[in-house]
N, C-alpha and C positions, 0 to 999 in steps of 0.2 A: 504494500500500500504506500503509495507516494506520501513523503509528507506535504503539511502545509507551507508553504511560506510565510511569516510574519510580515506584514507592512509596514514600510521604512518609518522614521521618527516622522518625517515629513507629512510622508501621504497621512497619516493621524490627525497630525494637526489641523491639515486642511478639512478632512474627513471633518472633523469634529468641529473646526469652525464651521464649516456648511450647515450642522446639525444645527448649532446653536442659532444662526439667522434664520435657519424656517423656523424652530422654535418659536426665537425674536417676533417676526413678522407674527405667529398666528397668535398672539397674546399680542401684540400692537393693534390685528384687526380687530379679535374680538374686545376690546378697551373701545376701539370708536365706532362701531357696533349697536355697542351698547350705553354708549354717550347721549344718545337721544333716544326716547322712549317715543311710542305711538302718541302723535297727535304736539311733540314738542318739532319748534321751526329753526330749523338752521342758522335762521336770521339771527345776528348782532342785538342784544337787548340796548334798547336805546335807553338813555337818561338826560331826563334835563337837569342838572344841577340848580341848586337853590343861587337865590339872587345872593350879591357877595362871595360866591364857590368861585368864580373866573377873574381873570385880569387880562387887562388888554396892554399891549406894549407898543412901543413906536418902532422901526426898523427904515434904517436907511437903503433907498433901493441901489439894488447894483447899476443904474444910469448915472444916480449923484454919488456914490461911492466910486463909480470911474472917472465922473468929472473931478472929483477931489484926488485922485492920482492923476491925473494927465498935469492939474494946477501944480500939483507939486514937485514933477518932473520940470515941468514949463521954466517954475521958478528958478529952482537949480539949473537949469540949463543955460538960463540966462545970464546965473553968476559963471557958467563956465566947469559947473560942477557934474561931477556922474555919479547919482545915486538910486537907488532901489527906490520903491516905495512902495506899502502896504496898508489897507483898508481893512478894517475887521468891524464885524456888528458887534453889536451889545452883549451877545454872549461868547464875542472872541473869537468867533469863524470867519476866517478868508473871504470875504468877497474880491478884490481884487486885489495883482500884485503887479507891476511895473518896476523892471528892472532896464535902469536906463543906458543908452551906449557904454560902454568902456567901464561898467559898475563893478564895482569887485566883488569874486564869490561871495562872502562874509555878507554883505551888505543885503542881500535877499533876508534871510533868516533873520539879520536883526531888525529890519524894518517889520517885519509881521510883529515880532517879541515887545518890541517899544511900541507898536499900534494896540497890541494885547494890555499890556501895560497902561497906557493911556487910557485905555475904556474901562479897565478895571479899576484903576485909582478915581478916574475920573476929574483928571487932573493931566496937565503939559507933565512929561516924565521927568523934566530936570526937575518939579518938585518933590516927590517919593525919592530921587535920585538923591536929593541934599538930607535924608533921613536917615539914610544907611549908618551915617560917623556913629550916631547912636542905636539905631539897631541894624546891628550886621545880616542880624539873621534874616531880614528882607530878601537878600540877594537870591535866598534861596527857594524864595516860592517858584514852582511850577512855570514856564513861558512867561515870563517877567524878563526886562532887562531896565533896569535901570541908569540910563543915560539918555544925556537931552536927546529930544528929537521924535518924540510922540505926542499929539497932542486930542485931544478929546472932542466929540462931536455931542454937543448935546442937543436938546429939546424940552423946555422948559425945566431947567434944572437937570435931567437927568440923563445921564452919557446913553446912548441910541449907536455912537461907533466910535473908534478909535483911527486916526491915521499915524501911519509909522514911518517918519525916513531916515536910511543910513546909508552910510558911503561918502558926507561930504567933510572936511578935515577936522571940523569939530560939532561935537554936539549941539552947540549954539545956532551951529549952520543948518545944521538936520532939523532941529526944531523949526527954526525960520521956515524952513521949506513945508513941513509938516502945518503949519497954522496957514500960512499958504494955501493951500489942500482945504484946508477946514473953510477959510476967508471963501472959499470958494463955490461954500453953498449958501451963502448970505445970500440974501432979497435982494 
């Protein structure tokens, strides 16, 4: 009588992982299944939330968050400078970023950082910038960078976006260009 052959380590494993997905699967259909009983709707339960349950917020559209990067390449461009520039909404997301002729790598990533900064603080970054001597520990928060050159977009009182530029020889210059940008969704 012939013997059997054993099957290798391998083919087991696969073997037995296969068993375990049909397993998987038929304990996955029968769960949704039996998720809905005769006579419940598939449909989404709707709710209206009580009056006071929402807030409404303001948000700069990405037309004026572009016209606010183009102003503030424009401006640097006119002193002869080449810098980055970045827009960010109120909760610190990217709308847009303009990296201008001859900008140096570096100069991307810190103008998002100083526009993030700017909306968070809610404030031009050269001022959180002048707080660090007493707490250092600033430096360390998350997508922050604290140096001039972000400055804040509000709407009655409260930051809506941030504009960021860097690449031009000092802070003072990146802000300028950065308010710039902001000047340039006035009335």
């Amino acid at each position: 009588m012939p013997s059997r052959k054993q099957p290798s380590s391998r083919r087991r494993v696969l073997l037995g992982g296969a068993v375990l997905a049909l397993a998987g699967a038929g304990v996955v259909g029968t769960v949704a299944a039996s998720a809905t009983g005769p006579g419940d709707s598939a449909a989404p339960a709707s709710v209206s939330p009580r009056k006071g349950a929402l807030t409404r917020s303001t948000h700069l559209s990405l037309g004026a968050a572009t016209e606010a990067a183009r102003a503030a390449v424009d401006a640097a461009r006119k002193d002869g400078r080449q810098v980055s520039v970045a827009v960010v909404d109120r909760d610190g997301n990217t709308l847009v970023t303009l990296r201008g002729d001859g900008a140096g790598p570096q100069s991307y990533e810190a103008a998002r950082r100083k526009a993030f900064t700017a909306v968070s603080w809610n404030a031009p970054t050269s001022e959180p910038a002048g707080r660090l001597e007493q707490a250092p520990a600033l430096k360390d928060i998350p997508g922050t960078l604290f140096l001039g050159g972000g400055a804040p977009v509000t709407a009655k009182g409260a930051p809506v976006a941030g504009v960021g530029v860097a690449g031009a020889p000092s802070g003072d210059l990146d802000e300028k260009y950065a308010r710039a940008g902001v000047a340039a969704l006035g009335h």
